[in-house]
N, C-alpha and C positions, 0 to 999 in steps of 0.2 A: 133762879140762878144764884148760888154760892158767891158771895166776892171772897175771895183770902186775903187782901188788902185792899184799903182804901186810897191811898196817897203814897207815888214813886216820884220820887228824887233826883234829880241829878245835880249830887249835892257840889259837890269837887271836880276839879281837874289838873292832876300836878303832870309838870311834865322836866324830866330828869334827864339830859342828853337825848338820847335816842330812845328813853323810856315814856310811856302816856300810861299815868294811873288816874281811871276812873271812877270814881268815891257816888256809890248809890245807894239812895233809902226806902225803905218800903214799909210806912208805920214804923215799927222799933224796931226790924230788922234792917241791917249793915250789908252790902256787896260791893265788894271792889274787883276790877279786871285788870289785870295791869297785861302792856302791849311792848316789847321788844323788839326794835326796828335794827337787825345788826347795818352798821354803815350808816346809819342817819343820825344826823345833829339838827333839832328844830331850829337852836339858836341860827346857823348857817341858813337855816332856809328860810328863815325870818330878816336876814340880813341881804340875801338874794331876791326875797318879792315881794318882802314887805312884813311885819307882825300881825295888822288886820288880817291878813289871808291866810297865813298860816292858822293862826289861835281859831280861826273859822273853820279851818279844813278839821284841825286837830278835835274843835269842838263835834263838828258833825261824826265824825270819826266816834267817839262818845255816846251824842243824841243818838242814831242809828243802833250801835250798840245795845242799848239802853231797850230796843225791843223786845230781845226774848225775855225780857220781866213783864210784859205784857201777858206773859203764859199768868202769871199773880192775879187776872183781870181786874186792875186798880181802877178805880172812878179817875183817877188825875197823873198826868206826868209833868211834874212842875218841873221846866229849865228858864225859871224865871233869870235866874242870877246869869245867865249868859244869853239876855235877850236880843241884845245886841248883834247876834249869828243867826235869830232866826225869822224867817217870815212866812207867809202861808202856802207858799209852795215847797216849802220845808216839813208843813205840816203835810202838805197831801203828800207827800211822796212817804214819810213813814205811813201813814192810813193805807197806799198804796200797795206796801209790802209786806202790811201788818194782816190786810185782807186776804193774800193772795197768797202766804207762804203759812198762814195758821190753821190753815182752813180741817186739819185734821183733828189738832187740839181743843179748836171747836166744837166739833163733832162729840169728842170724847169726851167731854166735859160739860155737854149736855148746852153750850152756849154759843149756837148759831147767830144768835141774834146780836150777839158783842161787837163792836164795827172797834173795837181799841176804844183807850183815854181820852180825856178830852187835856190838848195839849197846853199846859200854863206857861203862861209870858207875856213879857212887856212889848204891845206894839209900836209903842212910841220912842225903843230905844234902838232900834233895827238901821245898822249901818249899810249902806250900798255899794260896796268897792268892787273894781275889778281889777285886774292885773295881767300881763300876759305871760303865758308859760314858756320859758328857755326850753325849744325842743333837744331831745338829747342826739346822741346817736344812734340809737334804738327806737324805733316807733310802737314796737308791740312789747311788753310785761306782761309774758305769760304764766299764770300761777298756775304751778305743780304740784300734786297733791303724792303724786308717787307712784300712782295706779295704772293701770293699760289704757285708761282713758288719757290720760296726760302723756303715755309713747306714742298713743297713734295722734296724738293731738301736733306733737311736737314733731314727729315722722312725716305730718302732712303739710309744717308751714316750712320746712326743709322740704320736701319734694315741692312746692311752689313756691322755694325760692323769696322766702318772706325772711330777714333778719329778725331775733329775737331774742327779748333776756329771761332771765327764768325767775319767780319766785317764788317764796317755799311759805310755809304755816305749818306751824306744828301747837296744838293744845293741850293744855295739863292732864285733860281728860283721858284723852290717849293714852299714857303713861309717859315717860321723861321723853322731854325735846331733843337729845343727843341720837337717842335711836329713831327717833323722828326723822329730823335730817339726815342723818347717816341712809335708810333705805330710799328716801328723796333723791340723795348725792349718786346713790351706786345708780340709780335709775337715771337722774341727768347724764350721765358717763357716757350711757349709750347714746348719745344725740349731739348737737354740735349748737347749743347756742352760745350768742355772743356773751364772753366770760364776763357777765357782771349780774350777780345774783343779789337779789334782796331776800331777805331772811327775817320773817316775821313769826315772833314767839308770844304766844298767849296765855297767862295764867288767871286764875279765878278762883277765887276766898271771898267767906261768909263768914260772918260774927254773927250768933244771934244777938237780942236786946240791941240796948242805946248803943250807939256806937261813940268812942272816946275820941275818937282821932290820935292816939296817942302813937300806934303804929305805921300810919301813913304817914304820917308826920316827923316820925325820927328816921322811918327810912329816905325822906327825899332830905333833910339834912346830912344824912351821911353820905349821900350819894352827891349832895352840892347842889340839888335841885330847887325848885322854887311852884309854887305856885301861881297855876294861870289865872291871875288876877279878875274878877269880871269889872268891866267900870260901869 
């Protein structure tokens, strides 16, 4: 079996208002994902439940992430520097999803046998907190993709009378996020959930070679952002 890389990263994690840029490596190759939450302020949600919990959510948000580079079949995914988020039921549940949603590219690539990385970090830096969640006024977040799957989906928690908000995804890959949402919106239209929509926008760039940091770096300066620290 071919490996195409030996060592994934999870090098960074800046987070800019409502933005989360993911900084990952893979031998000399650079990828970064950056996540747009319209309506979310981390700082705000870090002042409502805590910083531990957030910088965990935001991290797993990340880690998880960080799987489809697993398609790279790397010997290691080191999230050393944010050890402190993770423990080993962290690890099974990536192995978990790792097993069970690749199982085609497996195939195709001739490596059945691949069960994913072996996951690096520090066990001895693993914080245990918990917090409780302010429920809202809405109990279900349902994500809409735009499709007839998501009208009958939304048709049927209206016909039993379940309240619900709506959220949307749209990715680079697609093509632009404006006409993303835009056919999302004209599809909400027909349905009656409770107006408060999240709105999640995903983009994704590669550098080949070393990567400089020089670009993630001036954009979370001009944006006023900062880096999620690991300690």
């Amino acid at each position: 079996m071919e490996k195409f890389v030996q060592n994934l990263t999870l090098e960074n994690i800046h987070v800019v208002g409502g933005e989360l840029i993911f900084h990952y490596s893979a031998d000399s190759y650079s990828f970064w994902t950056e996540f747009y939450y319209e309506g979310v302020t981390f700082d705000t949600l870090r002042e409502k439940y805590g910083s531990h919990i957030i910088d965990k959510l935001i991290f797993q948000i990340g880690f998880l992430e960080g799987i489809k580079y697993f398609s790279l079949l790397p010997n290691t995914y080191n999230v050393t520097r944010y050890s402190e988020f993770v423990n080993n039921d962290l690890v099974e549940l990536c192995k978990l999803i790792y097993n069970n949603v690749f199982g085609q590219h497996k195939w195709e690539n001739n490596c059945p046998d691949y069960s994913g990385p072996e996951i690096v970090f520090d066990t001895s830096r693993y914080k245990d907190e918990t917090t409780e969640i302010q429920r809202g006024d809405v109990a279900m977040l349902f994500s809409c993709g735009g499709g007839k799957d998501s009208l009958v989906s939304m048709k049927l928690l209206e016909r039993a009378g379940i309240p619900y908000g709506v959220s949307q995804y749209s990715h680079t890959v697609y093509g632009k996020h404006e006409k993303q949402h835009q056919l999302i919106d004209d599809l909400v239209k027909c349905c009656h959930p409770v107006p408060a929509i999240c709105v999640l926008a995903m983009k994704e760039m590669q550098t080949p070679g070393t990567f400089s940091g020089k670009q993630l770096t001036r954009k979370s300066i001009i944006s006023g952002g900062k880096a999620m620290k690991p300690k």
